[in-house]
C-alpha positions in Angstrom: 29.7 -56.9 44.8 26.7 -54.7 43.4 27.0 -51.0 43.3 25.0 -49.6 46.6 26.8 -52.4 48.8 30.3 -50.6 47.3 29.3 -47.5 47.5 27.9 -47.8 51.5 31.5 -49.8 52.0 33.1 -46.4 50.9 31.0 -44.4 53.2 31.9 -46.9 55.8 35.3 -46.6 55.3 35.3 -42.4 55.4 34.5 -40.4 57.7 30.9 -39.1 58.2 30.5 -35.5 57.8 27.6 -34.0 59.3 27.1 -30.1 59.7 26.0 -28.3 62.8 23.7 -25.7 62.7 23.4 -24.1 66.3 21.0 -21.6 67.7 18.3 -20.7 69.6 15.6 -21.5 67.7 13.4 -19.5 69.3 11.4 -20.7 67.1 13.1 -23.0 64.0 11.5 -21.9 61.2 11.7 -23.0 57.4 14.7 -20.6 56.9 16.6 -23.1 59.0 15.5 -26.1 57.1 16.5 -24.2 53.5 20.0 -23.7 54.5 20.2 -27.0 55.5 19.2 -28.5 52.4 21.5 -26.2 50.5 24.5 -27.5 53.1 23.8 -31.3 52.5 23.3 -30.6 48.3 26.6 -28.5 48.0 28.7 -29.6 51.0 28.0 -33.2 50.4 27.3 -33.4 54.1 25.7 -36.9 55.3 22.9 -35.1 57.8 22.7 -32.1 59.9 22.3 -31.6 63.6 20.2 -28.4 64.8 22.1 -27.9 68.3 19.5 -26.1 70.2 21.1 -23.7 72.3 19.5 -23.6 76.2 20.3 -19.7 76.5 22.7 -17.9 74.2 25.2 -15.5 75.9 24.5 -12.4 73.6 20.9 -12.6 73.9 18.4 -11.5 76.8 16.3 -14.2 78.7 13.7 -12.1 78.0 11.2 -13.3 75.5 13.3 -16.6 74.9 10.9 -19.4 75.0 11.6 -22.0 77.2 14.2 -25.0 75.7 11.4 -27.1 75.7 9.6 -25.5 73.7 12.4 -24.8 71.3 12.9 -28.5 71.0 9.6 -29.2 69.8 9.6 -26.2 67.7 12.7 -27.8 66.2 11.5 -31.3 66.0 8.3 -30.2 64.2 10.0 -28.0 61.8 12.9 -30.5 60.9 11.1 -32.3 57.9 14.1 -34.0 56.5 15.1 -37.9 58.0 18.7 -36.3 57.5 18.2 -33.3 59.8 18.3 -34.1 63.5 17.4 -31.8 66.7 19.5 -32.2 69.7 19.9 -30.7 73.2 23.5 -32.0 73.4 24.9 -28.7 74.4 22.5 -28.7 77.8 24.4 -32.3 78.3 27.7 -31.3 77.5 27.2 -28.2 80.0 28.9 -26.0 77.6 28.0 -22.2 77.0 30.1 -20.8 74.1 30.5 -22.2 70.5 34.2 -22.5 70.9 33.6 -25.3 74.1 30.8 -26.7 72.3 32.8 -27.1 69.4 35.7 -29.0 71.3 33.6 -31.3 73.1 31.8 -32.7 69.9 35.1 -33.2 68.3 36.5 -34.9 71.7 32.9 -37.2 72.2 32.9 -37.9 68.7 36.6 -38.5 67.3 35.1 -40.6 63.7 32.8 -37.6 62.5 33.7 -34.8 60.1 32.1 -31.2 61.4 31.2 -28.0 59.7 29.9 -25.3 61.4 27.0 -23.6 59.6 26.0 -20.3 60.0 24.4 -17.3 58.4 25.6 -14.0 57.0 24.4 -11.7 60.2 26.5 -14.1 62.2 29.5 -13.9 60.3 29.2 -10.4 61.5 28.6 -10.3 64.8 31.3 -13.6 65.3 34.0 -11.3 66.3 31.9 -10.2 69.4 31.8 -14.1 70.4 33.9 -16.1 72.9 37.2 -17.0 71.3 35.7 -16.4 67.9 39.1 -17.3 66.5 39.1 -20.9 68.3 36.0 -21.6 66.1 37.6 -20.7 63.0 40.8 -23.0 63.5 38.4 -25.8 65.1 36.2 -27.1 62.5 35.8 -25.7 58.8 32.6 -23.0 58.8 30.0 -22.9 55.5 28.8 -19.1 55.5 24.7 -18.4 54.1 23.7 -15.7 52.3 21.2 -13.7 54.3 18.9 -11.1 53.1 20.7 -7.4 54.0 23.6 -9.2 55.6 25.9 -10.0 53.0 28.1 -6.7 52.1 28.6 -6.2 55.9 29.7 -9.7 56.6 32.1 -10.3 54.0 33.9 -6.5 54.8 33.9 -7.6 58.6 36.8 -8.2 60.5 35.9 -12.4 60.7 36.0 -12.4 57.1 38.9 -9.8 56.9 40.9 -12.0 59.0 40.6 -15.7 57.8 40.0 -14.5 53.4 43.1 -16.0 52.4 41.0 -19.3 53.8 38.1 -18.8 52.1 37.1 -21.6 49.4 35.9 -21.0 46.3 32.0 -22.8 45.5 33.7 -25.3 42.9 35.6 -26.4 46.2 32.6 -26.6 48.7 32.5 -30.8 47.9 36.0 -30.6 49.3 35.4 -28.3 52.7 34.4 -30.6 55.2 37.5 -32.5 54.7 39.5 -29.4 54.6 41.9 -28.7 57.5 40.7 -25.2 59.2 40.4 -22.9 59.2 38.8 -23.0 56.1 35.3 -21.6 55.3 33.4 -20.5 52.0 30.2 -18.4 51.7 27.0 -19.2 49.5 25.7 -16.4 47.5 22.5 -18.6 46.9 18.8 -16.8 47.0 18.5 -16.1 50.8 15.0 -17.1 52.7 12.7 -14.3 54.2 12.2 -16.3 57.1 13.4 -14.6 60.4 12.6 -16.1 63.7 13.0 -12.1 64.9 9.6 -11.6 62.6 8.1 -14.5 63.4 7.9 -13.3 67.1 7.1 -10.0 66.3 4.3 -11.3 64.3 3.1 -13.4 66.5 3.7 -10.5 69.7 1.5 -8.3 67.5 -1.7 -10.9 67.2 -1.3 -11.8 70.8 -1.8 -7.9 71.2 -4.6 -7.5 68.7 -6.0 -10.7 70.1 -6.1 -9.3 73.8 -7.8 -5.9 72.5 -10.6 -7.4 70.2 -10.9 -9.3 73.7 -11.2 -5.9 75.8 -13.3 -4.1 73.0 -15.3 -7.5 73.1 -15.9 -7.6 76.7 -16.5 -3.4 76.9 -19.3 -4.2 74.4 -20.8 -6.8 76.4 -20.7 -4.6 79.6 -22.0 -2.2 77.5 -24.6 -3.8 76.3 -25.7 -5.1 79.2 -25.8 -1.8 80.5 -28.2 -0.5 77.6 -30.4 -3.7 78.3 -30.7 -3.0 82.2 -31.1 0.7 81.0 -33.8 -0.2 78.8 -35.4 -2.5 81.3 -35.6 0.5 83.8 -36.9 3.2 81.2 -39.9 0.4 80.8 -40.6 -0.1 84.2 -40.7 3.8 85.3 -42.6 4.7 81.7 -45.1 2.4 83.0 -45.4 3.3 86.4 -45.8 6.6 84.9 -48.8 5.4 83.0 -50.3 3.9 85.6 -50.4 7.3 87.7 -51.7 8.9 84.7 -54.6 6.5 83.9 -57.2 8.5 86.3 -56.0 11.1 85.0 -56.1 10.3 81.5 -60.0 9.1 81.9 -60.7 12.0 83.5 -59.3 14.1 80.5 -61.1 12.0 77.8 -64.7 12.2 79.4 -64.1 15.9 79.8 -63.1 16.2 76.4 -66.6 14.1 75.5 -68.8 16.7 77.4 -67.0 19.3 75.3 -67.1 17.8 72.1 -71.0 17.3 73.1 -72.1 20.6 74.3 -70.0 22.0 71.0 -72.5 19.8 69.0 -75.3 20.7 70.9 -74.7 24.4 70.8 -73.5 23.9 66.9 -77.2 23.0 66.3 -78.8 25.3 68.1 -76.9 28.3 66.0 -77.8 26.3 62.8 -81.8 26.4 64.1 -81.4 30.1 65.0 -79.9 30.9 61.6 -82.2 28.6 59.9 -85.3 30.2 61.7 -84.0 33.7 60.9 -83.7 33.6 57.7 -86.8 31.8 56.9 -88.3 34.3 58.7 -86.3 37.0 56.4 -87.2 35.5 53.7 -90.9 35.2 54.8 -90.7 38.8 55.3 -88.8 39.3 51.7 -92.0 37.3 49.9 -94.7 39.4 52.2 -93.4 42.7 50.5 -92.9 41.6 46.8 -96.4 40.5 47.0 -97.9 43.6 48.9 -95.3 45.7 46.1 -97.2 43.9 43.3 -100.7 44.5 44.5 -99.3 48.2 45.2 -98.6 48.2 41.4 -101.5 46.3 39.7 -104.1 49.5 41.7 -102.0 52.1 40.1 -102.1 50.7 36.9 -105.8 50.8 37.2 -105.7 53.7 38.3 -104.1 55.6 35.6 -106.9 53.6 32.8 
């Protein structure tokens, strides 16, 4: 017998160990899909389901997208033929972890479970229904989350169950531990968060709908200064219209004037031209009459 047909006869003969990641996923994001490749490397887990949750209990309706949607979101984001998406709890008509939890383990009696979960939710677990009942149902692999960590690990879940906890050269080892039994990753957490994802996305839907406001304003506006502009025309050239007679009227008159200040410029130049030729006519009469007046008393005195 060759060495894959061996080694699949071993995997036949154990059981299959898949790890359930549940939540919203409102929406799945690539924060999801690192934690689940990090679960299947050091869990040795065979796949992962993402149980999409229709409505979780501690969260309002409001601004959950609809499970459709989710799904999809899911499906599209789950890049990895070993993760798969599911809607089983909607089937199963289950609302809390804890009955969720039960029924898998009752519908499928020949698989191995581990819950997965992050940090902030190894916090807040103690606020869940029958928190404990998850613990001592299936063994629970813990993700490090970015500002989570210190808090989780001094909370009362972790309090409770540390004399459970695994150590990481263990983790191989956890899903066919008897729970409770859990162990927490201290591995680089992702900056994904579907909580900013939403706010991101809230906050281009809103610069989106103003641009569209300012947009529209500036085409009212526009068209506004274009009928405005239209109108000025129209009465400016009514106005010119009206004035044309007027205008003619003006620019004859101001012909004649500019005429009769011509004409009457000339005739001053003639006056002042005739003048003074006759001054100077009289100016010449005198220097000769002085001369003669002068030559008879020279003779005179001889």
């Amino acid at each position: 017998m060759s060495r894959p047909a061996r080694k699949n006869k071993r995997m036949l003969r154990r059981l299959r160990r898949v790890g359930v990641l549940g939540g919203s996923f409102n929406p799945a994001h690539e924060g999801h899909l690192y934690i689940s490749r990090l679960a299947l490397k050091n869990l040795g887990l065979d796949e992962i389901w993402w149980m999409v949750s229709p409505q979780n209990p501690l969260k309002s309706p409001r601004g959950m997208a609809p499970f459709a949607q989710r799904m999809k979101s899911a499906r599209a984001m789950a890049r990895d033929p070993r993760v798969k998406v599911t809607g089983i709890e909607q089937r199963l008509g289950t609302r809390y972890t804890a009955d969720s939890l039960r029924a898998l383990k009752s519908r499928f009696p020949r698989l191995k479970f581990v819950w997965l979960m992050g940090a902030d939710n190894l916090s807040e677990i103690p606020r869940w229904e029958e928190w404990t009942a998850i613990f001592e149902a299936v063994p629970i692999a813990v993700f490090n989350r970015p500002t989570y960590s210190l808090r989780a690990l001094s909370g009362k879940a972790a309090q409770r169950f540390a004399r459970y906890r695994l150590r990481l050269r263990q983790a191989k080892s956890l899903a066919g531990s008897k729970p409770p039994a859990w162990i927490f990753f201290d591995a680089r957490p992702h900056p994904a968060s579907a909580t900013s994802i939403r706010q991101a996305r809230s906050a281009g839907i809103r610069q989106a709908r103003g641009a569209g406001i300012k947009q529209a304003q500036s085409a009212g506006s526009t068209k506004a200064q274009k009928t405005a502009k239209v109108g000025i025309k129209k009465k400016a050239k009514a106005r010119v219209t009206k004035a044309k007679p007027k205008i003619g009227k003006a620019k004859s008159l101001a012909r004649k004037t500019r005429a009769n200040k011509v004409s009457k410029s000339r005739k001053t130049k003639v006056k002042k031209f005739k003048s003074a030729k006759r001054t100077a006519t009289k100016i010449s009469r005198a220097i000769k009459i002085n001369k003669k007046t002068r030559i008879k008393k020279s003779k005179r005195r001889k």
